[in-house]
C-alpha positions as CSV (number, residue, x, y, z in Angstrom):
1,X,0.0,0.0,0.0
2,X,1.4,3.5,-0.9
3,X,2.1,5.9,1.4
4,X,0.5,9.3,2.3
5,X,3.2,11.4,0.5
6,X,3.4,9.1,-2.4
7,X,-0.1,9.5,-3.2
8,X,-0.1,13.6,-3.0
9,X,2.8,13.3,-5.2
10,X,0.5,11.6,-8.0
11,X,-3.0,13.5,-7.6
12,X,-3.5,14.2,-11.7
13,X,-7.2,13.5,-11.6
14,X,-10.5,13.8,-9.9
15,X,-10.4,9.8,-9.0
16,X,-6.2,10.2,-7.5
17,X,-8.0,13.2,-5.4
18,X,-10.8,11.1,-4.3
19,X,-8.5,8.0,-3.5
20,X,-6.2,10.7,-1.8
21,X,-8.9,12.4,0.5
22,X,-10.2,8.6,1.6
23,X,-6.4,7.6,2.4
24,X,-6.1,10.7,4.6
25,X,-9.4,10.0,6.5
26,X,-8.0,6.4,7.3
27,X,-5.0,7.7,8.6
28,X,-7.0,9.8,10.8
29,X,-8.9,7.4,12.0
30,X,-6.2,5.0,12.4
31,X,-3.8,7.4,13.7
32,X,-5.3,10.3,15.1
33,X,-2.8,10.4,17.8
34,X,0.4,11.6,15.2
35,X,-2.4,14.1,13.5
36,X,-1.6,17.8,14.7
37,X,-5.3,19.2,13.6
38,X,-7.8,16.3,15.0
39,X,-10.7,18.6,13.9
40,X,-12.7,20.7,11.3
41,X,-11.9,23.9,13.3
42,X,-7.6,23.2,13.4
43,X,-7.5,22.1,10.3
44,X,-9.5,25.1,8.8
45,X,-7.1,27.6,11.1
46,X,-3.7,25.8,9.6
47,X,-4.6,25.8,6.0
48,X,-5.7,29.6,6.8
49,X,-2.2,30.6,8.6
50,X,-0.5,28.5,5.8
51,X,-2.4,30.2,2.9
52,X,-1.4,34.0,4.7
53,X,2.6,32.9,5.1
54,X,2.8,30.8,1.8
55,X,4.5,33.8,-0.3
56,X,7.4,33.6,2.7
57,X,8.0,29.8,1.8
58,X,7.8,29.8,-2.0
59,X,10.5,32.9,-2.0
60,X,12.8,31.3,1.0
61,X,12.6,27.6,-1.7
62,X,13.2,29.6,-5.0
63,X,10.2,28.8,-6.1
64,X,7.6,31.2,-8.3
65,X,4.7,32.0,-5.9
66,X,1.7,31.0,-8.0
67,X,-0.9,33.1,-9.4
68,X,-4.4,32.9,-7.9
């Protein structure tokens, strides 16, 4: 069985999203004890502070900040 990070690696369509998205909610429920955001309300806050400090980690990578 692949793992977490190989999987994200290989998302190129709606069904490797869907297979993705089920993966991750096993891995939750199998190992919610390793999960840093255990619920809808930490999750929701970290991909909001990500999403404000993301410019900072494309331009410390060299990498072109994406257009949105």
């Amino acid at each position: 069985m692949k793992n977490l990070e190989d999987i994200v690696e290989n998302v190129e369509s709606k069904d490797d999203f869907i297979l993705f998205v089920r993966r991750l909610i096993q891995d939750l429920r199998k190992n919610s004890e390793v999960w840093e955001n255990k619920n809808l309300e930490d999750y929701l806050e970290a991909i909001l502070s990500w999403t404000e400090d993301m410019d900072g980690y494309y331009l410390n990578n060299n990498i072109p900040i994406p257009k949105i």
